[in-house]
N, C-alpha and C positions, 0 to 999 in steps of 0.2 A: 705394807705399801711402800710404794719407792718413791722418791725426791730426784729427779736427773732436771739440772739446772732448762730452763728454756720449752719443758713438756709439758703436757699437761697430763698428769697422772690418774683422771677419769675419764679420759679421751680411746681407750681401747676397747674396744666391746668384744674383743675374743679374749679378752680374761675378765675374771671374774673378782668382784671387790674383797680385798684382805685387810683384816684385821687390823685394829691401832696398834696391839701390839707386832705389828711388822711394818714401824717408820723407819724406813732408813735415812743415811744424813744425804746432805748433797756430798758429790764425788771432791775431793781435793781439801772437805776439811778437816781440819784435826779431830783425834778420838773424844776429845771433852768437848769441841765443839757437836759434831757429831751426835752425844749423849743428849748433850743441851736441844737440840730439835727435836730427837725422839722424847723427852720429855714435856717439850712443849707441845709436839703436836699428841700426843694421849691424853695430857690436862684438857686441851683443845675439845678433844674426841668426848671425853666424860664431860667436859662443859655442858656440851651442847644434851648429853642424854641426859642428865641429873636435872636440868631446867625447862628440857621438851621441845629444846630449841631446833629449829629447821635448818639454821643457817648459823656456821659462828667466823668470826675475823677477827685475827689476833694482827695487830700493829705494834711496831718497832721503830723507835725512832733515828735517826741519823745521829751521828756523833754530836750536832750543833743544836740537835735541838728542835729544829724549826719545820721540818717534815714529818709524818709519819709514812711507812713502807709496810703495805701489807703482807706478812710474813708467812702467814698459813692461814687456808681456811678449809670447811669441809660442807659440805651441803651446797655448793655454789659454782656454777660454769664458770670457765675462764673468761668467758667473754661478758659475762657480768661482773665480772671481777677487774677485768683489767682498765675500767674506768676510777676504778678508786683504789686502783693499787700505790697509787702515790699522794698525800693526803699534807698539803702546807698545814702548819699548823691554826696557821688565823682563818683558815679558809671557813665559814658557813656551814660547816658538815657535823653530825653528830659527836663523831670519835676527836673530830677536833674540838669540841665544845669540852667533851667529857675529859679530855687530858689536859689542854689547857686550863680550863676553870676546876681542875680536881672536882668534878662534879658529875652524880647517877644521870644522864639522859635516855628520857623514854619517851618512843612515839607508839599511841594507842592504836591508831590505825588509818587510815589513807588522808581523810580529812584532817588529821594532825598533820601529819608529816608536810600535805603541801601549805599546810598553813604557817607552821614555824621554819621549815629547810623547804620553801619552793625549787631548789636547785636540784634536789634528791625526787622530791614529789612530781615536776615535771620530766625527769629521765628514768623515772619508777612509780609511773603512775597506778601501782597496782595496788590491791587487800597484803599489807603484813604487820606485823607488830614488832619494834626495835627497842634494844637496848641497850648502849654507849656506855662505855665506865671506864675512866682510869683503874691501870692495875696498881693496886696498895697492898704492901705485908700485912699480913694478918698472923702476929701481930703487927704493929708498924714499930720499928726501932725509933725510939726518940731521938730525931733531929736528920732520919733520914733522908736522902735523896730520894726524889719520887723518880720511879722506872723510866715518865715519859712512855708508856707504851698505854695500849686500852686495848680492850674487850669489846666488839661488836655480836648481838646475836641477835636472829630474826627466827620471828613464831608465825606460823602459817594463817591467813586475811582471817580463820574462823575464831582468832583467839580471842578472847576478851578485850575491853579497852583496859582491863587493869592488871599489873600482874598481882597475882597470887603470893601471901608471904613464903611458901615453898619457894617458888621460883627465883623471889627477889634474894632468900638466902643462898639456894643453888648459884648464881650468878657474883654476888658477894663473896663464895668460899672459892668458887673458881680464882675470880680474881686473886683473893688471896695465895693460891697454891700458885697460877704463873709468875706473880710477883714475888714469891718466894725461889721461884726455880729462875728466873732472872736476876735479884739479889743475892742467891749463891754462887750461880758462874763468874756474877762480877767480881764478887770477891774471892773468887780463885782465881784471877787474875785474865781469865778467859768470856766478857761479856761477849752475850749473844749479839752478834748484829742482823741488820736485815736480810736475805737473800737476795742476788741477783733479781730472781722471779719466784712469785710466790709459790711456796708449796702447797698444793692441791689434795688435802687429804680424802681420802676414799671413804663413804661410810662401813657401819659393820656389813659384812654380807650374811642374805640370808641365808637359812640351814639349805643345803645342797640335798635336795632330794633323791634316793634310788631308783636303778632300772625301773621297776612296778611303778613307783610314785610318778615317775618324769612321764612313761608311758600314758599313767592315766590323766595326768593334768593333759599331754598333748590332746587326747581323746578329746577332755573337757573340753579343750578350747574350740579343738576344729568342728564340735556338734552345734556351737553359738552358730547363731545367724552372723552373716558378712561373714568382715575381715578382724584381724588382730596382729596387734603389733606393739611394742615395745620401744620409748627411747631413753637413753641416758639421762645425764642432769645436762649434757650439753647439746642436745636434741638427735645424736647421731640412734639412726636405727640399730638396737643390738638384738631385737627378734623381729620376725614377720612371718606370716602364715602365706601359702601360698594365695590362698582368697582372696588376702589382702591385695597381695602385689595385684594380683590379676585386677579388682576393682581400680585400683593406683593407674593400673596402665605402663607398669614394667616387669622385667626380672627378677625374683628374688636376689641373685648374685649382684643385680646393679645396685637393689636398695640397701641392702645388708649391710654397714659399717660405713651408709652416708647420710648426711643430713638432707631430712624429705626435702628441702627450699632448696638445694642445692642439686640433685639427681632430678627430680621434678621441678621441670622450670617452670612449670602452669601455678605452682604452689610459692613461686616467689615474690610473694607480695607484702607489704609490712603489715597487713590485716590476719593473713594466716599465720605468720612468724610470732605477732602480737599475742595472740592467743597462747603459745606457745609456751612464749615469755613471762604470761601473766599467770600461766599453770604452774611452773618454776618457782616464779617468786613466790606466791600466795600457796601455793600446794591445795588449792583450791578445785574441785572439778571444774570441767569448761565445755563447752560446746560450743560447735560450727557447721555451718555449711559450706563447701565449696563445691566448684566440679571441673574437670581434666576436660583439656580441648575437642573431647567426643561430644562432649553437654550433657551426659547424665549427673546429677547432682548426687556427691556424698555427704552424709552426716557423719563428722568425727564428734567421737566423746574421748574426752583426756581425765583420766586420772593420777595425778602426781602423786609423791609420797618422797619420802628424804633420799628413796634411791633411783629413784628417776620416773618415769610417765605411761601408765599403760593408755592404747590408743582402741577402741571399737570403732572398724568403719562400717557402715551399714549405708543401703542404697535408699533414697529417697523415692519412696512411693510417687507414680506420675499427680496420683490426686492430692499430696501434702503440699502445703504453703511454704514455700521458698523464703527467704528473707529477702528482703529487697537488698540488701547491702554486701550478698553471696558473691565471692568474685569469678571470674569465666574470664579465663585470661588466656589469650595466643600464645604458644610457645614461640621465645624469640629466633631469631634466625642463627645466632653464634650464644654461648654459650655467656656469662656474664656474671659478676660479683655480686652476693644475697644482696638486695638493696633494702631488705627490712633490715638488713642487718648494718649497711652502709647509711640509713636514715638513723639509727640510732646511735649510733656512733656521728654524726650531724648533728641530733637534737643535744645529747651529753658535751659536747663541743659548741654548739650556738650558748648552752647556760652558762658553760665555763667562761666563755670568751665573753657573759655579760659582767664578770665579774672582776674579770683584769684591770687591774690599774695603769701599769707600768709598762712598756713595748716588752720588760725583760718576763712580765706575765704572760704575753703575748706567745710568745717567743718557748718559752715552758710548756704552755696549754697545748700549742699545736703540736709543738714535738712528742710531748707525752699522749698524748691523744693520736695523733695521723700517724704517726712511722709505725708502730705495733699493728694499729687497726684496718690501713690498708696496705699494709705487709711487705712496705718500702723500708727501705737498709738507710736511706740519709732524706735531710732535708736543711733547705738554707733559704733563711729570708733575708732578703734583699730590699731598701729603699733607696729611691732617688732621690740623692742629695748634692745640689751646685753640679750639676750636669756630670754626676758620677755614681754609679750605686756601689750604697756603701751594705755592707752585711750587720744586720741587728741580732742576729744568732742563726746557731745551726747544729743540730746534733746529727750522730753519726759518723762526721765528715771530721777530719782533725784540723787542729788552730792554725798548723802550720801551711797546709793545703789552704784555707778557707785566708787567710791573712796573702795569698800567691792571686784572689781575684778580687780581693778588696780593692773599691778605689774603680771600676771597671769603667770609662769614656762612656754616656748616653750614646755617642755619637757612631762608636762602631756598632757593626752590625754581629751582634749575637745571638744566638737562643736564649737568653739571660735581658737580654735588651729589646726583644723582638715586644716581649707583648707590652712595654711602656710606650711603642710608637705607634704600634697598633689595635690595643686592647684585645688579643685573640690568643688562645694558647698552643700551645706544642705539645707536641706527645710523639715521643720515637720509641720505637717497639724496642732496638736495637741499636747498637753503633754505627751498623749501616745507615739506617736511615738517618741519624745523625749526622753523618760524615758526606750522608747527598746533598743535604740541604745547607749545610755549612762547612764545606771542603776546607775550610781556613782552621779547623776545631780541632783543639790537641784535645784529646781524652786522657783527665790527670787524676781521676777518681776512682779509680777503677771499675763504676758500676757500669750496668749493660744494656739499660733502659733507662728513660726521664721524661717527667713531666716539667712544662715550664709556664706556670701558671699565672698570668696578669693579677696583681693584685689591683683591684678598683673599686675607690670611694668616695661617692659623691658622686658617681659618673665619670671621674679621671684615674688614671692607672698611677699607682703611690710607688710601683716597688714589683716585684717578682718574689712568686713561694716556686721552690726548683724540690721535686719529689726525686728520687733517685731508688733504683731495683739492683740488688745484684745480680739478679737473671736476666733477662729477656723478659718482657711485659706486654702482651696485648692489651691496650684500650681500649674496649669495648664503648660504645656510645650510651649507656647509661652510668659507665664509671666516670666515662668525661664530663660528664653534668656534672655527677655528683662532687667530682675535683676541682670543679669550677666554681658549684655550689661553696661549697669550705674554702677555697679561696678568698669569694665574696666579704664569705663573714669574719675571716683572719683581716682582711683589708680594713674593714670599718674599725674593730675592734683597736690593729695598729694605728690606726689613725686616729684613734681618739687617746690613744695611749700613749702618743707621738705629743700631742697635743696636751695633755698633760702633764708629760717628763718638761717641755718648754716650758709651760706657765710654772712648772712648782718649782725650778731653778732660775728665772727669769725675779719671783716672787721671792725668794730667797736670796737672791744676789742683791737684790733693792734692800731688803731687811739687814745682811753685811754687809751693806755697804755706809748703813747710817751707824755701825757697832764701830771700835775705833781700830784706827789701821794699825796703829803702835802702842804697846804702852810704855809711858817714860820710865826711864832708868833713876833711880833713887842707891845711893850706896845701900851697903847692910842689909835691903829689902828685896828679897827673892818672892818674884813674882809670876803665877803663870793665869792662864783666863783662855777659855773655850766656851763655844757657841755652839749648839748641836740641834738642828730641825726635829721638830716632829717627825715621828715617825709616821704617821698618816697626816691626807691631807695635805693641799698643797698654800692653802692662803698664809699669810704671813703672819706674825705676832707682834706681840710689843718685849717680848725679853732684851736685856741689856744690861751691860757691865759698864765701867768705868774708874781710870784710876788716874788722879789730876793732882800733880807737883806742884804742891804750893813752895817748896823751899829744899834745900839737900836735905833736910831731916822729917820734912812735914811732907803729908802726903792727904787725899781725901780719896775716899772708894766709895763705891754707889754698886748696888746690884737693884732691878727693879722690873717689873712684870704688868705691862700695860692691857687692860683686859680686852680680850678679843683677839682675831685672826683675820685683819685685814688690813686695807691700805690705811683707814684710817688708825689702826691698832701703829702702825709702823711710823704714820707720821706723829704723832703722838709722842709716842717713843721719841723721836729726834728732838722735841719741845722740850718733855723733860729733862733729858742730856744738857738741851741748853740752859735752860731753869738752873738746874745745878753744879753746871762749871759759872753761872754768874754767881752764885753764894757761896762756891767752896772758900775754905780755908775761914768761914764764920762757925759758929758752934753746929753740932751737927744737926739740934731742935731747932734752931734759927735757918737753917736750910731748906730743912722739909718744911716748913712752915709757907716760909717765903713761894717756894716750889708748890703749892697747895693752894695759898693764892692766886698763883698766876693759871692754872690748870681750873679754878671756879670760874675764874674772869673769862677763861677763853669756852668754858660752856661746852667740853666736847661732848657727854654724853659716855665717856669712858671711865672707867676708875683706873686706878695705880697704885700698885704695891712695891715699896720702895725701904729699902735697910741702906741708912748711911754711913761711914764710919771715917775719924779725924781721927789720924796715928802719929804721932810726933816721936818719933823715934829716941831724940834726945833723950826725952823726960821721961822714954819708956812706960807711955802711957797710950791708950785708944780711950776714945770716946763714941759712943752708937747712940742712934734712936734710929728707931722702927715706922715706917706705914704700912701696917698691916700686913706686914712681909714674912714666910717664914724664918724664923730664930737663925742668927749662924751659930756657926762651929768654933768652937775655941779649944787647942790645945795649948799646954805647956809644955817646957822642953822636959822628956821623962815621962808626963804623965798624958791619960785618956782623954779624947775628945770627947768636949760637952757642950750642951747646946747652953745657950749662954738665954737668960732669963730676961730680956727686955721689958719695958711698961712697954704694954700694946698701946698702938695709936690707931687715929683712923684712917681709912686708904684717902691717898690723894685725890682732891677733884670733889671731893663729897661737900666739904663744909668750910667757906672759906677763915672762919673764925677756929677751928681748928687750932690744938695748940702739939706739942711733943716733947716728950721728955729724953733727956739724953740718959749715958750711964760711961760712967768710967771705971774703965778695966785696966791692969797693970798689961803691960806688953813687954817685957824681958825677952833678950837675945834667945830663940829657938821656939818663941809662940806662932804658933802658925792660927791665922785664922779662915776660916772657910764662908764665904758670901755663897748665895746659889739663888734660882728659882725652882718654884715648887714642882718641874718637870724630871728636877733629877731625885725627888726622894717620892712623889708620888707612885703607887702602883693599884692597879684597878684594884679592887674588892677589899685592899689593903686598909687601917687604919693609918694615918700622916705621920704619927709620933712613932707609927716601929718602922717606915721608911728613911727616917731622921735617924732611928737608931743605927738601924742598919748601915746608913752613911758614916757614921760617929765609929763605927766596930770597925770599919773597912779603914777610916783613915788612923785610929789608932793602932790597926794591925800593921799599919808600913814604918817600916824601920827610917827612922829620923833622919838617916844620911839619905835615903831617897831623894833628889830634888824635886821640887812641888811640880816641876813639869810632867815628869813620871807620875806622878799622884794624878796629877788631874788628868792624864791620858786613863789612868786606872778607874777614875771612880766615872767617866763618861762611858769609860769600853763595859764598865759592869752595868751600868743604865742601857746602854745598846745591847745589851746580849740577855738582858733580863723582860720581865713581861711588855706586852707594844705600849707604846708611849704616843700618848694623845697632846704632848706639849713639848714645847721646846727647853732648853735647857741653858743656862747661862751660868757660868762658874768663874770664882773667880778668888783665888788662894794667893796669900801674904804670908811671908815667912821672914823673921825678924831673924837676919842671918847669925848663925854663933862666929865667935872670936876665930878667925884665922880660914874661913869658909868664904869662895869669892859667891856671891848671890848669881854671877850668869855665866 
């Protein structure tokens, strides 16, 4: 089978499916890469037959991590495919669950699936059974990197809800075998990355029959009653009897290598398409009625199978019961884009778009979604902002171009501007029509058609989505709904995601702004302190640091964590700050204490976790006590970070009789110590004490001349690039400078 970047390699019905062993590489890559796909896609191939599986999708992640890229599948149309060819990692999805959480996921069957992934079960409302797995070595090398890639495989709606131990092993050795042919190209120095566009593997074909044999199956078929006919896995007709077409109501040369919704426009409805769809996914039989603008009714029977769909049409007897729901549809008058196939690609887009957070999700969704699906070359969203639109993204189009219309006057009059004054959209076939209706228009895009779509929400127009063709595009009046349509719902979605990015920076400006603006200079004491949001979620917290000069030698540190994520979590926070610059520079028990009182007295309703610490440099001595705060870090010069063994106290706020014990630690020229909250060593599923450790390995891995500002950009960047962080992060590092080293 062949790989050519951008095709679809079950898309031909004058050739005939080959072999797994005939994957070739995409064109332009190297011979080992090369190796590396044809090895993947034949593990691929026996995957799917070793565990009976209908459907498999192997995923590859991006160099960072945070994506997966569907990299080859077999058993599956490109258009079912190309909604989940790009897969964030946190997103909701199977394969994302199973790589992220290194965990088997399995949906038994329809009722699963929309019950745990509604997202998947609403845009695949059909019968099938899945199965999600991170790829792991078998064996696994001690202390390996995990691949980050996974194994998707789908069993036809008749399977069982459980799998079989056959199959759960078939599926485990797979894994095993890609994650092995992944682990060795990496380490030849050549890892596999994603492709461009997925390759589309072919299944095996069947045995090719002889003159006699083809002769007699023809006989067979043409002595059936009706018609027959054959389509791929991506509905294109690749056989038909003449019967057939004649009941159909065309040519055989018209139907032959078209999709029926497409050639017959009586059949273009998402109920017939549906059907279609749901013979594909599930490999289920199916039955229908419909009937061609004459009004005799046919009865289609489909039967699927891994290589694609036999169809029986037979004519409906005048005395058999019709269904009430059979469609009888007018052929339109121009010719027009499947809209079963333009509503689904709508419905897969309304879920994603319930899911965005962020305008930059917004912004993602629609691009990965609208430019492939309705076969537009660019696209650029646009909002009105201070009587100017400004661009929130745009793919296709480059930075340099798109930064040339940034900033564009409400006030003139463009195609770009038109439907914010008006709420109505544009559609030019062509640059002529372009260039009528706005004689003032440089064309700097080079494309040759455009849609210029009002975004509008709430009833008011937010912004402009601009569709762009490198051909010439007719807009037929059902495409324009449906462009209008996705508009609608890109508008809402930006606008609540608009409305979001405000409040979580609004929210967090309030929060830094009560953190302190400077912290004082002490000789000898190298010091640095960062502050880092959540990574979800936009309400505020109580984290906070603190470092208060009592003297050139004396100093007092606070790091402390106010329970909760809101205004009151933040005002809180400012109290204790204050609480604790009124008793710094008293013993560090006599502080927290004091600070314990005042926070029962005021009765917020919150607790606080608070680690103190009095460092007198002179005497080369610290002094700590604890509320309830995790342990810091203490190095010595030369030797490993350890987490230093406090008496636990109790958190602030609880009790105002409360008492706390201090502890004194020697502090010599090169002890660095480490303050934090529990957002920089916590990780989901994790236990707390190998997050600690882990922090404790990373700062004793940095070489001592590092300065702690470099440290602390180090150990936030590995909190940020490591699993999502449900809390905020507050850090705050003291380094007791060595002899002849200036601290800033």
């Amino acid at each position: 089978m062949r790989n050519l970047p951008g095709r679809d390699q079950g898309a031909e019905p004058s050739q005939g499916a080959e072999p797994a062993e005939g994957v070739e590489p995409a064109e332009g890559v190297e011979p080992a890469e090369g190796a590396d796909q044809r090895a993947l896609g034949e593990a691929l191939v026996r995957a799917c037959a070793a565990a009976g599986a209908s459907v498999g999708m192997l995923y590859l992640p991006d160099p960072a991590r945070r994506v997966l890229h569907l990299a080859m599948t077999i058993g599956l149309a490109r258009e079912f495919a190309l909604p989940w060819s790009r897969v964030v990692v946190d997103d909701p999805i199977p394969v994302a669950d199973a790589v992220r959480d290194e965990r088997f996921v399995w949906l038994g069957g329809q009722e699963e699936t929309a019950r745990r992934y509604p997202r998947l079960g609403l845009v695949l409302p059909y019968d099938f059974a899945l199965a999600a797995a991170p790829l792991v070595s078998d064996p696994a090398p001690e202390a390996a990197e995990p691949t980050g890639a996974g194994l998707v495989l789908l069993w036809p709606g008749s399977h069982a809800p459980h799998l079989t131990d056959r199959e759960r092993e078939a599926v485990n050795s797979a894994c095993g075998r890609l994650a092995n042919h992944l682990r060795r190209a990496a380490d030849a120095g050549h890892p596999v990355r994603p492709p461009a566009q997925p390759v589309m593997l072919r299944p095996l074909p069947s045995p090719t029959p002889g003159p006699v044999e083809a002769a007699a199956a023809m006989a067979f078929i043409r002595r059936l009653p009706g018609g027959s006919c054959a389509l791929d896995l991506n509905g294109t007709i690749t056989f038909i009897t003449a019967e057939a077409a004649e009941l159909l109501g065309a040519p055989v040369s018209r139907l032959r290598g078209a999709l029926p919704w497409e050639a017959l426009p009586w059949m273009d409805t998402p109920v017939i398409e549906d059907h279609y769809r749901a013979a594909a996914i599930s490999r289920l039989p199916r039955s229908f009625t419909a009937a061609p603008p004459i009004g005799h009714y046919l009865r289609f029977d489909l039967y699927p199978d891994d290589t694609g769909i036999s169809v029986r049409i037979t004519p409906v007897a005048a005395d058999e019961p019709v269904p009430p729901n059979a469609p009888l549809t007018a052929v339109p008058a121009e010719p027009s884009p499947s809209r079963a196939t333009a509503l689904y690609q709508l419905m897969h887009l309304a879920a994603a778009l319930t899911e965005a957070v962020h305008a930059r999700d917004v912004v993602d969704q629609a691009a990965d979604l609208l430019v492939p699906a309705l076969g537009a070359q660019a696209l650029a969203l646009l909002v009105a902002e201070e009587q100017r639109l400004r661009i929130v993204g745009f793919r296709g189009y480059t930075a340099e171009l798109m930064a040339r219309y940034d900033g564009i006057p409400l006030g003139i009059h463009t195609a770009s501007t038109h439907g914010l004054r008006t709420g109505e959209p544009l559609f030019f076939a062509d640059a002529g029509e372009l260039a009528a209706a706005f004689p003032a228009v440089v064309i700097g895009d080079g494309m040759a058609a455009w849609a210029f779509l009002p975004l509008i929400a709430s009833g008011r127009p937010i912004g402009t989505l601009i569709l762009a063709y490198a051909r010439p595009h007719t807009f037929v009046p059902g495409e324009r709904a449906i462009l209008t349509s996705l508009a609608g719902l890109i508008a809402q979605a930006l606008d609540r995601a608009r409305l979001y990015d405000t409040t979580h920076q609004l929210a967090h400006t309030l929060q830094t702004g009560l953190l302190p603006r400077a912290l004082p200079r002490v000789p000898h004491l190298e010091v640095a302190a960062r502050y880092l949001p959540a990574a979800h979620g936009f309400d505020i917290g109580g984290d906070f640091y603190d470092l208060i000069r009592i003297d050139d030698t004396t100093v007092a540190a606070a790091v402390g964590d106010v329970q909760g994520h809101n205004v009151n979590a933040a005002a809180l926070m400012g109290q204790v700050r204050t609480a604790v610059h009124a008793s710094a520079g008293e013993p560090p028990a006599e502080v927290l204490a004091r600070t314990n009182r005042l926070l029962t007295d005021l009765e917020p309703g919150l607790f606080t976790s608070c680690v103190y610490a009095h460092i007198d440099l002179s005497a080369r001595t610290a002094h700590l006590a604890t509320a309830g705060h995790p342990p810091p870090l203490l190095r010595h010069a030369g030797g490993p970070a350890k987490m230093l063994d406090l008496p636990p106290g109790l958190l602030l706020g609880i009790d105002p009789d409360a008492s706390y014990t201090a502890v004194e630690i020697p502090f010599e020229p090169g002890t660095l110590l480490t303050l934090y909250t529990d957002g920089l060593v916590e990780v989901p599923g994790e236990d707390l004490e190998d997050g600690i450790a882990a922090v404790a390995a990373r700062i004793t891995a940095t070489h001592e001349c590092h300065s702690v500002s470099t440290l602390a950009d180090d150990l936030i960047g590995q909190a940020r690039g490591g699993a999502p962080r449900t809390d905020d992060i507050a850090l705050l590092l003291l380094r007791f400078a060595l002899e002849g080293r200036h601290p800033f």
